[in-house]
Phi, psi and omega in degrees: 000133185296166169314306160322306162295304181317312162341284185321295193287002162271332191267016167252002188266307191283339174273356167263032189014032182282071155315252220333311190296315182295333155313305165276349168269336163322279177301343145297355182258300158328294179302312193285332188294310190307296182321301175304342190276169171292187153318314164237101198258165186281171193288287206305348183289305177295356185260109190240096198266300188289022168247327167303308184289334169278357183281306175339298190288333166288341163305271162345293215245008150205039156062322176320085164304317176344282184300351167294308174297336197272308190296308164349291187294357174286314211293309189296321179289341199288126136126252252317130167260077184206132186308177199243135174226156195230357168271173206237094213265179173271139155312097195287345146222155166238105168267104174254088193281145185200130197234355141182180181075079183264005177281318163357301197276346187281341185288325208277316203281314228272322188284002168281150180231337185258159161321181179179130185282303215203106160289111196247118199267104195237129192269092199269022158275354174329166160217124167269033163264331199244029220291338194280348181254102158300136179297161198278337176309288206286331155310333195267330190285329164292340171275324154347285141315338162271338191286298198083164195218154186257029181246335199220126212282323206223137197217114196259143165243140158254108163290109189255175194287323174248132158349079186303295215116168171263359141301306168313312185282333173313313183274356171293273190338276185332280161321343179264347161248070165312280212307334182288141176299324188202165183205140207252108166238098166287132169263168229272336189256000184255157174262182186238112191297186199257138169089358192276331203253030166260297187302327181292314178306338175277332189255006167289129154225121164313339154273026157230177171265120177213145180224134178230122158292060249282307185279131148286144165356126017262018209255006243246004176232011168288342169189125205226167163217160197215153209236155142000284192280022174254319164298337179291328179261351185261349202068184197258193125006121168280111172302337180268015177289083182215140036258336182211143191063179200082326198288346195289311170285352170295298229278328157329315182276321175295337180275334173303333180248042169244019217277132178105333170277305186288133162253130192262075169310131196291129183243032133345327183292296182321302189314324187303314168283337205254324185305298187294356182247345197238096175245339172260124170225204214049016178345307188301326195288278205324330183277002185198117186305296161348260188314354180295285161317351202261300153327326163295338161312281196306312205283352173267338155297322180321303218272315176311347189267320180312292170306008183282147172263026181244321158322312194255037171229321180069075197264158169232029197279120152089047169286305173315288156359275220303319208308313159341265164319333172268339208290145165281117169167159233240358184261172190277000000 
């Protein structure tokens, strides 16, 4: 039966509240869909509105949630769609947030050896108290961007108004690129050793949930790669970590206590080079007493939140507050 007839005979089912009869036409629907996709299956395959909108309306008209969780748990078993390839694809984002020291970011690009689809930039020097002036960071970055890499086909600026922070900005990067399988997240101050990101690319598979570390411990999240189905099953970046640290040790305690869902890839090949080329970080703290002082705020609200039982319930009670209260800037 086309979609469309099904459609009908559940909402005719459903205005004669023969719920039991619409259950059952549902979950026979579910199944067979589910039966029919491919192995890796397409986006258009997986987008079914008129099955969406009738689960929605049995819901709706009969308080039944059930078959709603059941598509989830389908949705979550289903996937990722993209084939296994032996060709030597682009690295499909380099997400990088940076609030100054934009030669920082130029040592960084100058230090790629793989391809890159899209440098995806997110510019946290903005002020909406100040839209007519540009920072002097969003000028180098536009040259920047004009300049260009023979490495790298595209090159993105995200302006926000203020300083997202760096959860924030990780999930700005993440959420603007659905379609990439995995995405290369750098901070602005590390290089890259020669030959690393051939190998991380290589031990990646994109149909699983994988997160691999380029740095060791306690840097292990100055550069990483994260594959789709890992933020799709751990969720993204805790914001409320802001503007920096700690979010790191949130998301390290969620893949550990993912063990079988999550793949934690040993990234061991790497550390030794990268460790010995990245021996300095915080770039950002060092260069500005400001941010230093500033720091000292956030990162003690930070580590309180971290120890919070409202964190590990993912209470969402005092987003604001805390935001308030941590944001770097100088105004009251």
């Amino acid at each position: 039966m086309k979609s469309n007839k099904r459609a009908e005979a559940i909402q005719d089912s459903l205005a004669a509240q023969r719920f039991t009869q619409a259950h059952t036409q549902l979950v026979g629907w579910l199944r067979e869909w589910v039966a029919e996709l491919d192995a890796c299956p397409a986006r258009d395959s997986l987008r079914q509105p008129e099955l969406w909108n009738a689960l929605a309306a049995y819901a709706d008209l009969s308080g039944d949630c059930s078959l709603n969780e059941r598509f989830w748990q389908l949705m979550d078993r289903l996937p990722a769609p993209w084939a296994p390839t032996e060709e030597r694809l682009p690295i499909p984002v380099l997400g990088v947030p940076i609030l100054n020291q934009a030669h920082l970011l130029r040592r960084l690009m100058e230090s790629l050896d793989y391809p890159v689809d899209v440098l995806a930039i997110v510019d946290n020097s903005s002020d909406c108290s100040r839209p007519e002036a540009p920072s002097a960071l969003s000028n180098e970055l536009n040259r920047i961007k004009a300049e260009g890499h023979p490495l790298i086909r595209s090159i993105l600026i995200a302006r926000p108004f203020v300083n997202l922070g760096v959860a924030a900005s990780w999930n700005l990067i993440l959420t603007s690129f659905p379609q990439a399988p995995y995405a290369l997240i750098a901070n602005h101050d590390i290089r890259f050793a020669p030959g690393v990101l051939a190998s991380a690319v290589q031990r990646l598979d994109c149909r699983r949930a994988q997160f691999l570390s380029l740095l060791p411990p306690p840097n292990s999240f100055s550069g990483f790669l994260i594959t789709c189905r890992c933020w799709d099953q751990l969720g993204l970046f805790d914001p409320n970590f802001h503007p920096a640290y700690c979010e790191d040790l949130d998301y390290r305690d969620r893949i550990c206590a993912s063990a079988g869902i999550v793949d934690h890839l040993d990234g061991s090949f790497s550390y030794s080079a990268m460790a010995t080329l990245n021996s300095i970080h915080s770039a950002t703290i060092a260069s500005d007493d400001r941010y230093f002082q500033h720091n000292q705020i956030s990162h003690a609200l930070n580590r309180l939140w971290y120890h919070s039982e409202r964190r590990l319930r993912r209470d969402p009670r005092g987003y604001w507050r805390r935001l308030w209260l941590a944001e770097w800037r100088d105004t009251p």
